[in-house]
N, C-alpha and C positions, 0 to 999 in steps of 0.2 A: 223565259219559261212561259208555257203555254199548256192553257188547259181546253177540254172538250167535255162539255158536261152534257147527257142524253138524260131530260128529266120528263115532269108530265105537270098538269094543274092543280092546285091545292096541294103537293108537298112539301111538306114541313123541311125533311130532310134535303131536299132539293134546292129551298132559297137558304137553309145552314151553310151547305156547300157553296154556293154562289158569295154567301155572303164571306164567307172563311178567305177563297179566293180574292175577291178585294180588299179583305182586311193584309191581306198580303201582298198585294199589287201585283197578282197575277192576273193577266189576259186570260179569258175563255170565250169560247164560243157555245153556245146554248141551243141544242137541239131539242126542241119540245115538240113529243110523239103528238100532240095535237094542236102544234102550228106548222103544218107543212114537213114534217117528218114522221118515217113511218116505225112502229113497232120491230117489224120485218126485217127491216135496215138494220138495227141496233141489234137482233136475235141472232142478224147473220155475224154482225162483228162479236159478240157474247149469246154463245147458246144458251146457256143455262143463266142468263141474268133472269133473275126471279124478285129485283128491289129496284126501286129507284132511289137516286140516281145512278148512272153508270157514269163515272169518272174516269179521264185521261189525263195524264200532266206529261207531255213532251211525248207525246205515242206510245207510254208505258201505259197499261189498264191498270188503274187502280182497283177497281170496284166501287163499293158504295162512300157515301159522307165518313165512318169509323176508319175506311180506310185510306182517304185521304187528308182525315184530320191527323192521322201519325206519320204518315207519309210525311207531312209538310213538318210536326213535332223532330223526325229525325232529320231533314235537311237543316232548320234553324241549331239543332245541337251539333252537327257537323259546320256549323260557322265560326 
């Protein structure tokens, strides 16, 4: 499993996600709108993202941290 987290600087909910992700030994890659990635880029893949973070786990969009915190809550009870 693999994740693609699109976050920014000083979000709170941003390093929850990241951090959720390693408490679970998922891989991510970390696209931060102001380390060499653009806003632009992320509005083309989600028009109407309007939060950060924007979440991917295996090419599905999650959405923000709520939605990946239950995303990952039903895969562990599907174990």
């Amino acid at each position: 499993m693999k994740a693609v987290v699109w976050s920014k600087p000083n979000c709170p909910q941003c390093t929850s996600a990241k951090q959720l992700l390693k408490l679970n030994n998922i891989e991510y890659e970390e696209k931060n709108i102001a380390e060499g990635h653009k806003i632009q880029d992320l509005l083309a893949l989600v028009p109407n993202a309007k939060t950060m973070p924007q979440i991917w786990l295996d090419d599905e969009h999650l959405g923000g941290y709520p939605e990946l915190e239950k995303k990952l809550n039903e895969l562990s009870d599907n174990q």
